[in-house]
C-alpha angles and dihedrals in degrees: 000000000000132000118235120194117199115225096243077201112080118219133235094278090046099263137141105212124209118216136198113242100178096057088030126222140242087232107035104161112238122279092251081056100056126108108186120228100176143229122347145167087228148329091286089075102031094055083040082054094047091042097055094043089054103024088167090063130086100240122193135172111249107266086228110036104023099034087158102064102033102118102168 
């Protein structure tokens, strides 16, 4: 299992982004800016996870840790 964290900060193109925090990122948000989303086999559940808590939100997988699911 690993633990993804979602950027409560959007970025420029109106995404949260959710981050890997087991392999770590480049560009982790800081920790004041984490919003933990628990424990998952990959990106595809936890971005299903963060999608489906805030189902309003434009939510993408991280370019660098969560290439998978990076969809924009």
């Amino acid at each position: 299992m690993q633990s993804f964290v979602v950027n409560k900060n959007v970025q420029s193109n109106g995404d949260y982004e959710v981050h890997n925090t087991t392999t770590g990122c480049s560009f982790m948000p800081l920790l004041e800016n984490q919003i933990p989303l628990g424990n998952y086999l990959n990106c595809v559940g936890a971005v299903a996870a963060a999608r489906a808590r805030w189902a309003n939100e434009q939510i993408n997988g991280c370019y660098y840790c969560c290439t998978p699911c990076h969809t924009s």
